[in-house]
C-alpha positions as CSV (number, residue, x, y, z in Angstrom):
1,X,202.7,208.2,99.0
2,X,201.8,207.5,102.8
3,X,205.8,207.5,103.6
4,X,205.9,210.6,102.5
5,X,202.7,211.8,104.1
6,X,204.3,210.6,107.2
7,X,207.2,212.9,107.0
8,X,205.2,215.4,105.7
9,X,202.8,215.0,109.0
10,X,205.8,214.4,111.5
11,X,207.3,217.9,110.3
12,X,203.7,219.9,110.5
13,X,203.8,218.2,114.1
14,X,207.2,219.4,115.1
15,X,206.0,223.2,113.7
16,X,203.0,222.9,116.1
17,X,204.8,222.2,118.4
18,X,207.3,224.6,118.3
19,X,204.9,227.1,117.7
20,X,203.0,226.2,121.3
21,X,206.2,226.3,122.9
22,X,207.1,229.4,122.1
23,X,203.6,230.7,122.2
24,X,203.9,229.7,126.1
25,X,207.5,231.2,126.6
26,X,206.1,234.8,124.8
27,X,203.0,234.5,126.9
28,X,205.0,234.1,130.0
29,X,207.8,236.6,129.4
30,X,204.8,238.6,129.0
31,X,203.3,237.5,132.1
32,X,206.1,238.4,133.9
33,X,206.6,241.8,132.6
34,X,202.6,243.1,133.6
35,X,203.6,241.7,137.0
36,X,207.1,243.9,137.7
């Protein structure tokens, strides 16, 4: 049960993280934009 509460946890993490990294990329294209 933990093993697979490990995997289960180490594919939530690489969501979040792919979520914050294209959270910044969105919010910086979006910078970008208001600036030109």
């Amino acid at each position: 049960a933990s093993r697979v509460f490990g995997v289960f946890g180490g594919i939530m993490k690489t969501c979040v993280d792919c979520l914050n990294c294209n959270n910044k990329s969105i919010t910086t294209e979006r910078y970008y934009d208001f600036n030109i």
